[in-house]
Every structure is written in structure tokens, then in C-alpha cells.
C-alpha positions as CSV (number, residue, x, y, z in Angstrom):
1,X,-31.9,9.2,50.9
2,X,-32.8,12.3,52.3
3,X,-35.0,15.6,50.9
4,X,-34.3,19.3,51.3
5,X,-37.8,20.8,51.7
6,X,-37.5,24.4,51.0
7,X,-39.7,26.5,52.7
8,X,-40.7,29.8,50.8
9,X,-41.2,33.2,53.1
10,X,-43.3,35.8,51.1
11,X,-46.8,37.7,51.0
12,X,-50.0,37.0,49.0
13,X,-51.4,40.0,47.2
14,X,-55.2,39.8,45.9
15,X,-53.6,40.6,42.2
16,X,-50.0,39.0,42.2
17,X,-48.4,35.9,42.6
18,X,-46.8,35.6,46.2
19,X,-43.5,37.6,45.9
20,X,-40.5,35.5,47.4
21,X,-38.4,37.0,49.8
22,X,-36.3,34.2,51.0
23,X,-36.1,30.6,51.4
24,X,-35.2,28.2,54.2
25,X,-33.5,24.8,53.6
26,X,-34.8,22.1,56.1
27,X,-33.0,18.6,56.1
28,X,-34.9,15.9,56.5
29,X,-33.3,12.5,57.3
30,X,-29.6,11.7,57.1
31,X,-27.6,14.3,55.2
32,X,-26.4,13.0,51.5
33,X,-22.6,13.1,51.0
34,X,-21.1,13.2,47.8
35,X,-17.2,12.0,47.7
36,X,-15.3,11.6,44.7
37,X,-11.3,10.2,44.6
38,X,-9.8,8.3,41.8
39,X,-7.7,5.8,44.6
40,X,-10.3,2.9,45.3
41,X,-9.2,2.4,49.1
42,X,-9.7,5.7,49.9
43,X,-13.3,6.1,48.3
44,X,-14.2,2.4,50.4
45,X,-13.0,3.8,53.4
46,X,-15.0,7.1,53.3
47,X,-18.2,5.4,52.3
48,X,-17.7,2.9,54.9
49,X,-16.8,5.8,58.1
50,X,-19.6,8.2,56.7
51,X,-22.2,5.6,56.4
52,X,-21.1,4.7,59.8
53,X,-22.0,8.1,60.9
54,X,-25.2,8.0,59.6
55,X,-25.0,9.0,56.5
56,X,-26.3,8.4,53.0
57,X,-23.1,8.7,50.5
58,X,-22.5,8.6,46.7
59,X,-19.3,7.7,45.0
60,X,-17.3,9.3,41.9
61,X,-14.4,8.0,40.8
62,X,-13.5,10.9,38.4
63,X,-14.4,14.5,37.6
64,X,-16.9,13.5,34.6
65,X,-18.8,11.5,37.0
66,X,-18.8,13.7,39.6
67,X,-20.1,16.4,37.6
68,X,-22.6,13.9,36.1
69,X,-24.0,13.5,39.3
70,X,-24.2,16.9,40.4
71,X,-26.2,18.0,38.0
72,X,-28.8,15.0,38.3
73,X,-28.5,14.8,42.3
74,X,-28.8,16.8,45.6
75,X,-26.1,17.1,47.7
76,X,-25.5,18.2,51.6
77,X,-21.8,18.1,51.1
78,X,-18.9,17.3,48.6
79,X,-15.9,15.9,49.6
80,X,-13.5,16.3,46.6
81,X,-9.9,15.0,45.6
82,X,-8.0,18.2,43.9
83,X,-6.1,15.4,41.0
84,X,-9.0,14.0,39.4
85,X,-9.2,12.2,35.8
86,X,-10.9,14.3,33.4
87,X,-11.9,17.2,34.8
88,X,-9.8,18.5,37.9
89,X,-11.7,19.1,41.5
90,X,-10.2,22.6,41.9
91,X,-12.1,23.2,38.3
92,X,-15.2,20.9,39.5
93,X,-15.7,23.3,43.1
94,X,-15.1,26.4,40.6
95,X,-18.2,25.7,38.9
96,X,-20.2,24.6,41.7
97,X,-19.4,28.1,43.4
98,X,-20.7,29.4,40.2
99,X,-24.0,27.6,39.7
100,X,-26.9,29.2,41.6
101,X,-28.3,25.6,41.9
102,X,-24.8,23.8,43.9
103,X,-23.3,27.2,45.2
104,X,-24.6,27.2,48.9
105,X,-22.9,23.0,48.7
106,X,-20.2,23.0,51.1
107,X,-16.8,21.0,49.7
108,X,-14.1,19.9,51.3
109,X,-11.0,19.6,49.0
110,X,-8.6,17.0,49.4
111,X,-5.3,16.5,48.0
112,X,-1.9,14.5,48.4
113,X,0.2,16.9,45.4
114,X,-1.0,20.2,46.4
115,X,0.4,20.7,50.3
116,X,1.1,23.5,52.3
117,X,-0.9,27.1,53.7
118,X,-0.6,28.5,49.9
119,X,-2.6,26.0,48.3
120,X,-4.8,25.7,51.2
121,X,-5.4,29.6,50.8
122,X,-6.0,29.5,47.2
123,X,-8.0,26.7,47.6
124,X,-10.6,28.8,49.3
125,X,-10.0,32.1,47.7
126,X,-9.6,31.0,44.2
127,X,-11.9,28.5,44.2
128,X,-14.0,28.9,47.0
129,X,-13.8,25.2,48.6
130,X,-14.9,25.9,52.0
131,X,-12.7,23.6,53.7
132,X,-8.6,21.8,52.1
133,X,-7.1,18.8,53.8
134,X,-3.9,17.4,52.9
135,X,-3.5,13.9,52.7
136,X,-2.9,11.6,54.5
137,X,-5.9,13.2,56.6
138,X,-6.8,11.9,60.2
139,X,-10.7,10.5,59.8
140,X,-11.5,11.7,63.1
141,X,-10.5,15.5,62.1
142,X,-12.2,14.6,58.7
143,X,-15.6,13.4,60.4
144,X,-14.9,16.6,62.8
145,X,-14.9,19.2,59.5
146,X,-18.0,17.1,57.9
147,X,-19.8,18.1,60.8
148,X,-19.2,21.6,61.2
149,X,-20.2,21.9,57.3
150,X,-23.2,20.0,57.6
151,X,-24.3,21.9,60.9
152,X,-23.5,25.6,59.5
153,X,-21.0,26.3,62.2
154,X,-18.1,28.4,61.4
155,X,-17.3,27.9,64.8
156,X,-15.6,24.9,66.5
157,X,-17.7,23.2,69.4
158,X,-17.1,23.9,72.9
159,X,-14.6,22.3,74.0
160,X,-15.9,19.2,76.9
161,X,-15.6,20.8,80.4
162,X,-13.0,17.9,80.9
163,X,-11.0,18.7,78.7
164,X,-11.4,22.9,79.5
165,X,-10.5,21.6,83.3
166,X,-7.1,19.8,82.0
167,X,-6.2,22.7,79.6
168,X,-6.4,25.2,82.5
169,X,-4.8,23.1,84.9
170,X,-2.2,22.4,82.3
171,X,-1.8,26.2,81.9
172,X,-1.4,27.0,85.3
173,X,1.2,24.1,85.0
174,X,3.0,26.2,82.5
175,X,3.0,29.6,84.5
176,X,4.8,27.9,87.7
177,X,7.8,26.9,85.6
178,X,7.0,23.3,85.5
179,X,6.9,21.8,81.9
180,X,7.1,18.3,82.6
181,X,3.9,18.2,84.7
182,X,2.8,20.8,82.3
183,X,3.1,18.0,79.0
184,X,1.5,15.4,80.9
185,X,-1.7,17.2,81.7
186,X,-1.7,19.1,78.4
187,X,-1.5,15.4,76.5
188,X,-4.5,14.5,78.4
189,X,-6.3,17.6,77.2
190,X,-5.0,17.0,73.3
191,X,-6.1,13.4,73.6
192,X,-9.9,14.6,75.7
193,X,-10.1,17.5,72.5
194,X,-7.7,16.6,69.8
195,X,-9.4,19.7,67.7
196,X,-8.5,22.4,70.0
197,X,-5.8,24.5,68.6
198,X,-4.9,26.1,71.8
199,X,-4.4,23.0,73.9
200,X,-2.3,21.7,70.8
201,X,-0.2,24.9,71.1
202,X,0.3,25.0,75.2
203,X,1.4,21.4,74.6
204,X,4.1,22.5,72.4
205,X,5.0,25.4,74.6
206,X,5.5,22.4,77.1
207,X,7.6,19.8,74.8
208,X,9.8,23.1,73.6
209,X,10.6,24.6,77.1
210,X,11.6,20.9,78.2
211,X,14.0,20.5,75.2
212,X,12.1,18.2,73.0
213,X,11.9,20.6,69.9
214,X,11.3,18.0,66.9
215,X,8.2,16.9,69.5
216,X,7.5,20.8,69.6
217,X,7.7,21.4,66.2
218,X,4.9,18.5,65.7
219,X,2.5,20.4,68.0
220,X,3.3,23.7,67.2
221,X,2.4,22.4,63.1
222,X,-0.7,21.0,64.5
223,X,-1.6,23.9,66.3
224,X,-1.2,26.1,62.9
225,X,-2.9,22.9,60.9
226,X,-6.1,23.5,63.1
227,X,-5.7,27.6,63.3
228,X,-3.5,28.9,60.4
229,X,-3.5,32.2,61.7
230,X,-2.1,31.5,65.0
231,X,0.7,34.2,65.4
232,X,2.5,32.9,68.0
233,X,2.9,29.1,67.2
234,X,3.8,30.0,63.5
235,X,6.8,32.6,65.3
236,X,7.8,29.5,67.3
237,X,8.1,27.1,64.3
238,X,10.4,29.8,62.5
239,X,12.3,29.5,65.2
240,X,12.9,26.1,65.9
241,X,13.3,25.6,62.4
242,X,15.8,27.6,61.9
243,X,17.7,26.3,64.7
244,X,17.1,23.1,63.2
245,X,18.8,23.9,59.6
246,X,16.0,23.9,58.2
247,X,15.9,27.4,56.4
248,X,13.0,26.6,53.5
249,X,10.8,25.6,56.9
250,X,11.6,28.7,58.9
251,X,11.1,31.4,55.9
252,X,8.1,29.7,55.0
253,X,7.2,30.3,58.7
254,X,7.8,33.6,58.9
255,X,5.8,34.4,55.8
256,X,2.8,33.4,57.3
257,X,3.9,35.0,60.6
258,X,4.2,38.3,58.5
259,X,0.3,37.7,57.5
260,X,-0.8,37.1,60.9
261,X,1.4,39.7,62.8
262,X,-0.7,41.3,65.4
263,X,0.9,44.9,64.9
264,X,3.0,46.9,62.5
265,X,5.7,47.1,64.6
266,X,5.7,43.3,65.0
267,X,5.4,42.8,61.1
268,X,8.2,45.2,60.2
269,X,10.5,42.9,62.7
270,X,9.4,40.1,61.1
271,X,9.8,41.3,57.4
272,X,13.5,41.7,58.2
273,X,14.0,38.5,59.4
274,X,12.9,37.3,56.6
275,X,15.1,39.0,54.2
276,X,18.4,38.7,56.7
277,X,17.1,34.5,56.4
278,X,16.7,34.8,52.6
């Protein structure tokens, strides 16, 4: 198990106690992972993939035991099923946000009821979890966020110079009007950095200028799953849904289009589409 040595920063005074002016946390050893989910297969198969990462993991099978062990145990991270027995996690990462003691704990919600941007926004605003995935979740994305909480980043990791070399080569696939050779460089890229939104979105741009729109639609959500503000991948799945039939899809879309319009005159445009499609 590991231990957080916190290292004090202050000044002595001949008459007063040392006055505290901030505190570091240093890890020492593998980081301690707490993960709590009522379904059995999914708690055995986290324990087993972060153990296999190097980590030292507890498991809570409902919110009474998870809160139980937060308040006798230290904790680098919280992975945390919203639909809990008991006590919910939305209510469970609530208080943690609120405790001086737990607040600076990252958590990762995860839920197979709640689905879609609204939750995921709420998720963080209301309850400040610092990170929502829907279920069924891809581990490798899963180990990917784990990571970034554990190391501070808010920032993905550079992307490997491979996979920067096919995304730009892919790219200048894209600009010459050739969308064919364009897809099969860009998969390459996806499949060197899965995680990068922007290869995930010129791969779309490739599958919907060759015709394969349900394809394009796939990417284009991936694109948005990995940067929900990405204007012009959320205007292209509007689109194709709506050519599609499916009106819900497209509005829903456009709504988070509207938030992530880059201009006025953009978001007025886009605020009457919305109302002509409603």
C-alpha cells in the first residue's frame, strides 16, 4: 500500500509555532485505487486490469461501504458507479467534494442509466466528479483517464511521433481530394493513438466524404466522446443525423453545437436550425 507524505512549507519564528503556508503531496509507491460497483464482474475485472498496472486497489460493493472506507482509508483515486445500493455515487462524490480531508480525490463516475453530454456535464458541475464514463467503457480509455488523474494532467499526452506522422500524412491525404487513401492512413493513426480526438475526427471527415455515413457517424461520436466541445464534428453529426431520420439525434446535436459555436453569428444560425428541426 502506498503513503502520501505531506511535506509542510512554512517559517519558524523564535516565539510561534511554524506558520503553514502550503503543503505538497508526494506519492510514494504504487498509487491506491478505490473502485466501488454493485455488478461483481465488473468490480473483478477492474481489480484485476489496475492491479495489472501496478496498482494497489480496494473494492466496495455499495455506497455504505464505500463511504466506510473513505473515511478510514487514503485514497489516490475513486472510480465510482453512479446506481449504487444505499447511498448513490452522484451523492457519495458530493460529499467527498465537500470534505476538506477527500476533496483534492480525483473520481471518475461511471454509469450504464445515466448516458449522454447532459449527465456527463452535470456530473462534473453538480457534483464535481472530475471525470463520467458511460458504460460499457473501453479499459484501454479507462486506464488512459486513470492515468491522467493520477499524474495531474489536464492535458492529454503527446501524441507518439508515429502516429503525428500518419495523422499529417492522412491530412494531406484529405486536402488532395483523396478519401479513400485518406481512411486508410487515418485508421492507422486512430489505431497508433486511439485517444486523439482529432485523428478520430479526420477519420470521419474521410468515411463521410466517401459515402459511409453510419461509419462516419461512429467516428464523428468518438471524436465528441474524447472532446465534447468539438464544434465541428458535433455540426457534422447534426447533419448526418438528420439525413438519417434521426431527428432526437440531430437536435440533440445541435444543442451542443449551439454551446460550442465559435461565434455569434454561427450560434444564431444554429439556434434556428434548431427550432425549424423542433
Amino acid at each position: 500500500r502506498n503513503d502520501d507524505v505531506a511535506m509542510e512549507i512554512g517559517h519558524h519564528d523564535d516565539d510561534k509555532d511554524a506558520e503553514v503556508l502550503g503543503s505538497v503531496q508526494v506519492r510514494i509507491g504504487p498509487a491506491h485505487i478505490l473502485v466501488v460497483d454493485d455488478d461483481g464482474d465488473i468490480l473483478r475485472l477492474l481489480d484485476k486490469t489496475l492491479r495489472s498496472a501496478g496498482h494497489v486497489v480496494d473494492l466496495a460493493r455499495d455506497g455504505r461501504e464505500a463511504e466506510a472506507k473513505l473515511k478510514t482509508g487514503r485514497y489516490d483515486l475513486v472510480i465510482l458507479d453512479a446506481m449504487l445500493p444505499h447511498v448513490h455515487g452522484f451523492e457519495i462524490c458530493a460529499r467527498m467534494k465537500a470534505s476538506a480531508r477527500t476533496r483534492r480525490v480525483p473520481v471518475i463516475l461511471l454509469s450504464a442509466v445515466y448516458r449522454g453530454w447532459r449527465y456527463a456535464h452535470d456530473a462534473r458541475e453538480s457534483f464535481g466528479a472530475d471525470d463520467y464514463m458511460e458504460k460499457p467503457f473501453h479499459l484501454p480509455e479507462l486506464l488512459r483517464r486513470v492515468q491522467h488523474r493520477l499524474s495531474g494532467g489536464s492535458q492529454p499526452p503527446p501524441a507518439s511521433e508515429k502516429a503525428e506522422k500518419l495523422y499529417h500524412e492522412g491530412m494531406g491525404l484529405l486536402d488532395a481530394k483523396k478519401p479513400a487513401d485518406a481512411r486508410t492512413v487515418l485508421e492507422k493513426a486512430v489505431k497508433e493513438d486511439p485517444f486523439s480526438a482529432r485523428a478520430q475526427f479526420a477519420l470521419a471527415r474521410a468515411m463521410h466524404e466517401q459515402g459511409d455515413l453510419f461509419h462516419a457517424i461512429t467516428a464523428y461520436e468518438r471524436a465528441v466522446d474524447l472532446r465534447p466541445n468539438l464544434f465541428q464534428a458535433l455540426r457534422a453529426l447534426a447533419t448526418l443525423y438528420e439525413q438519417k431520420g434521426f431527428r432526437r439525434k440531430a437536435a440533440e446535436a445541435l444543442e451542443r453545437a449551439l454551446h460550442s459555436a465559435p461565434d455569434v453569428q454561427t450560434r444564431d444560425a444554429l439556434r434556428a436550425r434548431l427550432i425549424k428541426m423542433l
